[in-house]
matplotlib code that plots the C-alpha trace (Angstrom):
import matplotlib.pyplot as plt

x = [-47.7, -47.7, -46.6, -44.2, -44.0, -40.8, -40.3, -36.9, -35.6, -33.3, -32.4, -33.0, -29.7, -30.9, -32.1, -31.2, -34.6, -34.5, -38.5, -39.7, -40.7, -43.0, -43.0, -45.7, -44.2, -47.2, -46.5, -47.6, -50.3, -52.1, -55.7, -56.2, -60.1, -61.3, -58.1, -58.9, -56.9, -53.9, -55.8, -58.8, -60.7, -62.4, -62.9, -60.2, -61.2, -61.1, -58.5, -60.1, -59.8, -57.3, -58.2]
y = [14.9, 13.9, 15.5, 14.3, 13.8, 14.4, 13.2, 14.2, 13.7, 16.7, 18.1, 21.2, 22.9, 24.2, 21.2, 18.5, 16.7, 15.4, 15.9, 15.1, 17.4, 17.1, 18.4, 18.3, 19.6, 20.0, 21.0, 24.5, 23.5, 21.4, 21.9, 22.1, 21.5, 25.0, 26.6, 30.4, 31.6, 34.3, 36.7, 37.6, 40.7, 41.0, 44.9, 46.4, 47.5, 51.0, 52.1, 52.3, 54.5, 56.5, 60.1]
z = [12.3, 15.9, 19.2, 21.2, 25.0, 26.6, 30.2, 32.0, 35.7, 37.0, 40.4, 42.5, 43.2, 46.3, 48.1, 45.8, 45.5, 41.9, 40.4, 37.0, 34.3, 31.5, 28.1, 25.3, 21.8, 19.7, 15.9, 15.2, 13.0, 15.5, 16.6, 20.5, 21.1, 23.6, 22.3, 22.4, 19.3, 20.1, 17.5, 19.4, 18.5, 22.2, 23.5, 25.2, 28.5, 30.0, 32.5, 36.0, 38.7, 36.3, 37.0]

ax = plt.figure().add_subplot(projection="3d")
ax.plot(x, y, z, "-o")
ax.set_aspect("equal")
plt.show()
């Protein structure tokens, strides 16, 4: 399965300069290469300057 790249044109309300906005949908399954997984067992780190 593929992702898919979705490309729009809108407008700021504020100023009305239009700008485009891209989207990559990636299936949930996909592989990222350097992804750092969500699931990470790092160390938590200590609360500084707390007294």
């Amino acid at each position: 399965m593929k992702g898919h790249l979705y490309v729009t044109q809108k407008d700021h309300r504020k100023d009305g300069i239009s700008y485009k906005e891209c989207r990559i949908v990636l299936p949930e399954e996909s592989e990222i290469p350097d992804e750092t997984p969500f699931e990470t067992n790092a160390p938590e780190t200590a609360d500084v300057g707390s007294k």
